[in-house]
C-alpha positions as CSV (number, residue, x, y, z in Angstrom):
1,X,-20.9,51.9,46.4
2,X,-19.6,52.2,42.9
3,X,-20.6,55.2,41.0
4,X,-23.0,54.9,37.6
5,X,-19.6,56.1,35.4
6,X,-17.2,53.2,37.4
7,X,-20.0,51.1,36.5
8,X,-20.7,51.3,33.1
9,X,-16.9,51.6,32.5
10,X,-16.8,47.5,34.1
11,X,-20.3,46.7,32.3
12,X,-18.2,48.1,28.7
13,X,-15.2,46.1,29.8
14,X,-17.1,42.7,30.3
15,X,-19.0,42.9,27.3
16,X,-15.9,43.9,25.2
17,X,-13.8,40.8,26.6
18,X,-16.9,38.2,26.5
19,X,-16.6,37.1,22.7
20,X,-12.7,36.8,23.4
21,X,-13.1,34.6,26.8
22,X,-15.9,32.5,24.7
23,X,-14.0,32.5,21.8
24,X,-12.5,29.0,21.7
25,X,-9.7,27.1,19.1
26,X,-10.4,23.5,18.6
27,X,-7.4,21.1,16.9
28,X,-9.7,18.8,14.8
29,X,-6.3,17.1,12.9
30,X,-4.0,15.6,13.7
31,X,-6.2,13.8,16.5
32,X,-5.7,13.0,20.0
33,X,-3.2,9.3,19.9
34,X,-3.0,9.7,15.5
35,X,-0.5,7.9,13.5
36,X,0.5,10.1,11.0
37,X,2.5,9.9,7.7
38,X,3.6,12.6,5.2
39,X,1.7,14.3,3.9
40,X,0.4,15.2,7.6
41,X,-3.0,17.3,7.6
42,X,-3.8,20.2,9.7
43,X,-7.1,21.6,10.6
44,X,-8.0,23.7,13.3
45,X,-11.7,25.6,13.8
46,X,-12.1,28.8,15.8
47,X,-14.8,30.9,17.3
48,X,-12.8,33.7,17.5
49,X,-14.1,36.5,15.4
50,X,-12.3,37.6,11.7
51,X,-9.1,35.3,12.7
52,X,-6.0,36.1,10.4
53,X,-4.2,32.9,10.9
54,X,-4.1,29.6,12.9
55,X,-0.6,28.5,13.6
56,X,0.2,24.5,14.8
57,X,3.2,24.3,17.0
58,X,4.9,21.1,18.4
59,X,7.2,19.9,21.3
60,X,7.2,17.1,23.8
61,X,4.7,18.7,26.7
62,X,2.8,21.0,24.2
63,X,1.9,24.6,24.1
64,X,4.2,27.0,21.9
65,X,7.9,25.9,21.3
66,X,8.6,25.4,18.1
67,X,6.1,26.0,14.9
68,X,5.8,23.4,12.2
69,X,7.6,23.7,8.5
70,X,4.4,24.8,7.0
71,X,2.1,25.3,9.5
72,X,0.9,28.4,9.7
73,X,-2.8,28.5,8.1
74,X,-3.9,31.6,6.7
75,X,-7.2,32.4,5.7
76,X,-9.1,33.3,2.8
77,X,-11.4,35.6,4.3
78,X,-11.8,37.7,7.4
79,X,-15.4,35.4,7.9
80,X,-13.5,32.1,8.1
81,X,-13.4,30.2,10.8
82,X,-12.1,26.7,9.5
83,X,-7.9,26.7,8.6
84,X,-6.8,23.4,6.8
85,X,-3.6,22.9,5.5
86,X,-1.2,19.9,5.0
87,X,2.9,19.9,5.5
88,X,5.4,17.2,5.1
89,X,6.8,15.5,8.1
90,X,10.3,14.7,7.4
91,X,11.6,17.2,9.7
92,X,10.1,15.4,12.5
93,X,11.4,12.2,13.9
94,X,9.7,8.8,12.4
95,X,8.9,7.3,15.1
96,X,8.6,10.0,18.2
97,X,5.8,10.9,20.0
98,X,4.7,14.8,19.8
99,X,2.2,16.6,21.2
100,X,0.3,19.6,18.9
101,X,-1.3,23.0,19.6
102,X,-2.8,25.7,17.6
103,X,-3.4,29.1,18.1
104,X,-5.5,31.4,16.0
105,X,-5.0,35.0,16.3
106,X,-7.0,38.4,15.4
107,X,-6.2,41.9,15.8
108,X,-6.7,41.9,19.1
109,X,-6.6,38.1,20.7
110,X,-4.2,35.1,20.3
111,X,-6.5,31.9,21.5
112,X,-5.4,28.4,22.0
113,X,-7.1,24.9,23.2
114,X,-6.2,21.7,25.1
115,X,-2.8,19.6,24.0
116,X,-3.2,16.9,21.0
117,X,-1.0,14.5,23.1
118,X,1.2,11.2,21.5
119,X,0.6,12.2,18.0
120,X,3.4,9.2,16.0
121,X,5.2,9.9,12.7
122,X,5.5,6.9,10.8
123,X,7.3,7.9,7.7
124,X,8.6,3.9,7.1
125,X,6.7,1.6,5.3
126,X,6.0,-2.1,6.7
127,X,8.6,-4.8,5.6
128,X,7.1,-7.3,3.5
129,X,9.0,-10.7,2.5
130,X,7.4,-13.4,0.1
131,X,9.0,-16.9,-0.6
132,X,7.2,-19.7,-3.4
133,X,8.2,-23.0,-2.7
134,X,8.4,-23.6,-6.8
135,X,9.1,-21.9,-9.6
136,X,7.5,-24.0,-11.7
137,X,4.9,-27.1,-11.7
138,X,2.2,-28.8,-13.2
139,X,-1.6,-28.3,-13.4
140,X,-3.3,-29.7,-9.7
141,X,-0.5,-29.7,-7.8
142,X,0.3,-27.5,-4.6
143,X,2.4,-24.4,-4.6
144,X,3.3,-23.4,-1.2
145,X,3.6,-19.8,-0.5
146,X,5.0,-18.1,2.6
147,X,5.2,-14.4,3.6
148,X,6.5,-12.2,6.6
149,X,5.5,-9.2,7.3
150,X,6.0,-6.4,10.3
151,X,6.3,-2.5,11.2
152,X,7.9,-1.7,14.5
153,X,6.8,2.1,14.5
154,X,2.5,1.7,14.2
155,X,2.0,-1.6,14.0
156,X,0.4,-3.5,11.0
157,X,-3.3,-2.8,10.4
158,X,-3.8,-5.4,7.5
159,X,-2.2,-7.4,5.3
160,X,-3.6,-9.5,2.2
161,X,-2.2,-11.7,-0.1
162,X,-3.7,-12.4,-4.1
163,X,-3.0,-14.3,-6.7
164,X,-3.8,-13.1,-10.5
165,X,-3.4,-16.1,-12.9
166,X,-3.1,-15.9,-16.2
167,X,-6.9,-16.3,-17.7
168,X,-9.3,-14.5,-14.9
169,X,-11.9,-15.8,-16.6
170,X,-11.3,-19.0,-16.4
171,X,-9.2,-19.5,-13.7
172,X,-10.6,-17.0,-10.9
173,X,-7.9,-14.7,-8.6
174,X,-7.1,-16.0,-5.0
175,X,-7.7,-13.7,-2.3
176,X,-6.8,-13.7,1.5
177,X,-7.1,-11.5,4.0
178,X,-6.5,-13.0,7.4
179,X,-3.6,-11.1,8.9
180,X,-2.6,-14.0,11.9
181,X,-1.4,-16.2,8.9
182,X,2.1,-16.2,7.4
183,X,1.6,-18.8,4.9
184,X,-1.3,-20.5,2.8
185,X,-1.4,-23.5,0.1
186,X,-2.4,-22.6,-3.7
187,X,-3.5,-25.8,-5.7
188,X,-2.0,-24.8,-9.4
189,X,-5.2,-24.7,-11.8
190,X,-6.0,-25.9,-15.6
191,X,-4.7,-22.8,-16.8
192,X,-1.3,-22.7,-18.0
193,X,1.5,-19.4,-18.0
194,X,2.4,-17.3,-15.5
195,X,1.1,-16.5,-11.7
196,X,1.6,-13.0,-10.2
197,X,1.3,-13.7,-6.2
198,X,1.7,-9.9,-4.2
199,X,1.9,-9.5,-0.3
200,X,0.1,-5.9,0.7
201,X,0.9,-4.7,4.0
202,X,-0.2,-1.7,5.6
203,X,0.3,0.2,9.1
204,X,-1.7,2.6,11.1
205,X,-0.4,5.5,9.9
206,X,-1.3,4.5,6.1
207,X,2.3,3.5,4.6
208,X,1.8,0.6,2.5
209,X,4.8,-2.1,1.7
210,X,4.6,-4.9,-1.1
211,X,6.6,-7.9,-2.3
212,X,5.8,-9.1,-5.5
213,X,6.7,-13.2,-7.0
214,X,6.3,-14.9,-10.2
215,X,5.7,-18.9,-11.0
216,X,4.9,-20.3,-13.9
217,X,1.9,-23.2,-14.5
218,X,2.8,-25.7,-17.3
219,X,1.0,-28.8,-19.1
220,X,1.8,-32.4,-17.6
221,X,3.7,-32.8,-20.4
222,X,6.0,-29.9,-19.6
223,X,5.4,-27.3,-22.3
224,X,3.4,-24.0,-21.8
225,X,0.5,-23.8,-23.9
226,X,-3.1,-21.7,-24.3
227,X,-4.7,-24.2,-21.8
228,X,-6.6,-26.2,-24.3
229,X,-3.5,-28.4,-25.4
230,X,-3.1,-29.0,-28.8
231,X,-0.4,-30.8,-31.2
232,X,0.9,-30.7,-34.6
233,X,2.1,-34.4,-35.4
234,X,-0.7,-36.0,-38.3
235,X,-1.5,-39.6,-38.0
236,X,-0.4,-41.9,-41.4
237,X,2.4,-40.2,-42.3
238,X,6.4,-41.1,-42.4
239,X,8.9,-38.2,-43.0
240,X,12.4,-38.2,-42.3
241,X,11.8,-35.1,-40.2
242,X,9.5,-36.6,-37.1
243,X,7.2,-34.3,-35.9
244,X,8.0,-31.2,-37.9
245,X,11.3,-31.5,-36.4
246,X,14.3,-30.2,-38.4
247,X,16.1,-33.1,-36.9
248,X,16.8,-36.1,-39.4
249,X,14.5,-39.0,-38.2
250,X,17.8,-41.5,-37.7
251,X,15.3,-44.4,-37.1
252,X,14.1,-44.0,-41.1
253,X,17.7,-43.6,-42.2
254,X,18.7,-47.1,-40.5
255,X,15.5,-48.6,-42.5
256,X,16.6,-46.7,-45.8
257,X,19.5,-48.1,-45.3
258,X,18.9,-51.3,-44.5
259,X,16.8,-51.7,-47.5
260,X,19.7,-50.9,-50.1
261,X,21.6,-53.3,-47.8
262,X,19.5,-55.7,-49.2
263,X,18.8,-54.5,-52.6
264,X,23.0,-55.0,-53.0
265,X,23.2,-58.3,-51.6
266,X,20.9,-59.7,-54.0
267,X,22.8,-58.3,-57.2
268,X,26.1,-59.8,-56.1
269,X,24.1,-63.3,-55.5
């Protein structure tokens, strides 16, 4: 039988080491299976009471190896409870897997929580590729474009393709989204200038890549213009510069001439 003093001495120990056996660290980011870029957030919660600091440590099995550049979150009270802070990646490998942990300490306690397993770096942005078929063509005719696109670290989440032409208001902005494509026909419109056509591809961790291509939309005739067409030449009128042209009209010379021709052979007769 245990005395009242041996007692109340394991009653005082269980009730002193209850809030620290319930006290519990949860890793809310990076999540379980993230892809991650830089800038990588950190955020861990805790129930362990007036916590100084959570610290987020890294390795291939998990638990505490090696602490991350950065990654000891302080607080900014002895009542907080949430730690969030964000670190740069590039001392970790693009492309490894790593599993997190994070401990939050008091006075008294250090506590820790289950392994965020297979967390990816992906540092790299996709490859993007764009090829027009012309540089230049007509209004109504088709402009062939074809793109490439991959990421071998995440994977590609999305990729879409638009085309800004030179009056929006006009002549609306192509848009396409569907990432199983690689190519897709354009069908030039009436207005004339230059087309912007941009490939957006981006992973699962975030990154973004882009390839950017210019052609340019001209009249049947062959000369850029506002759209509307217009021309300077005035019916009724002879000049020996045609058309505003600072070239000499040769076809009204060989008249001119012609007519003095004549002019002289008539004197001398």
């Amino acid at each position: 039988m245990l005395n009242n003093k041996k007692l109340l001495t394991i009653v005082f120990t269980i009730v002193l080491a209850v809030p620290f056996m319930m006290a519990a660290t949860t890793m809310n980011l990076p999540a379980n299976k993230a892809n991650v870029t830089s800038p990588m957030t950190l955020n861990c919660t805790t129930a362990i009471l007036e916590a100084l600091n959570a610290t987020v440590y890294y390795n291939a099995s998990g638990g505490i190896s090696q602490a991350l550049t950065g990654g000891v979150l302080t607080n900014g009270s002895a009542a907080d409870t949430d730690f969030t802070g964000s670190i740069t990646t590039s001392s970790l490998t693009d492309g490894a897997d790593y599993n997190m942990t994070c401990y939050t300490c008091n006075a008294s306690v250090c506590d820790g929580f289950a392994v965020n397993k297979s967390i990816t770096i992906d540092n790299t942005d996709p490859a993007v590729s764009l090829t027009l078929l012309k540089s230049k063509l007509t209004e109504n005719r088709v402009q062939e474009l074809t793109w490439a696109t991959s990421d071998v670290t995440t994977g590609l989440l999305s990729t879409k393709v638009g085309i800004t032409t030179p009056n929006a208001e006009e002549c609306a902005i192509q848009n396409w989204t569907d990432t199983s494509k690689t190519s897709e026909q354009f069908i030039t419109t009436k207005c004339v200038g230059t087309y912007t056509v941009r490939v957006v591809s981006t992973d699962y961790a975030g990154n973004s890549g882009s390839s950017t291509s210019t052609f340019k939309v001209t009249h049947a005739g062959g000369a850029l213009g506002s759209g509307s067409g217009s021309s300077s030449a005035s019916a009724g009128t002879f000049s020996l510069f045609g058309g505003g042209d600072s070239k000499i009209n040769t076809k009204a010379i060989v008249i001119i001439i012609a007519i003095i021709a004549g002019f002289y052979l008539l004197r001398k007769k």
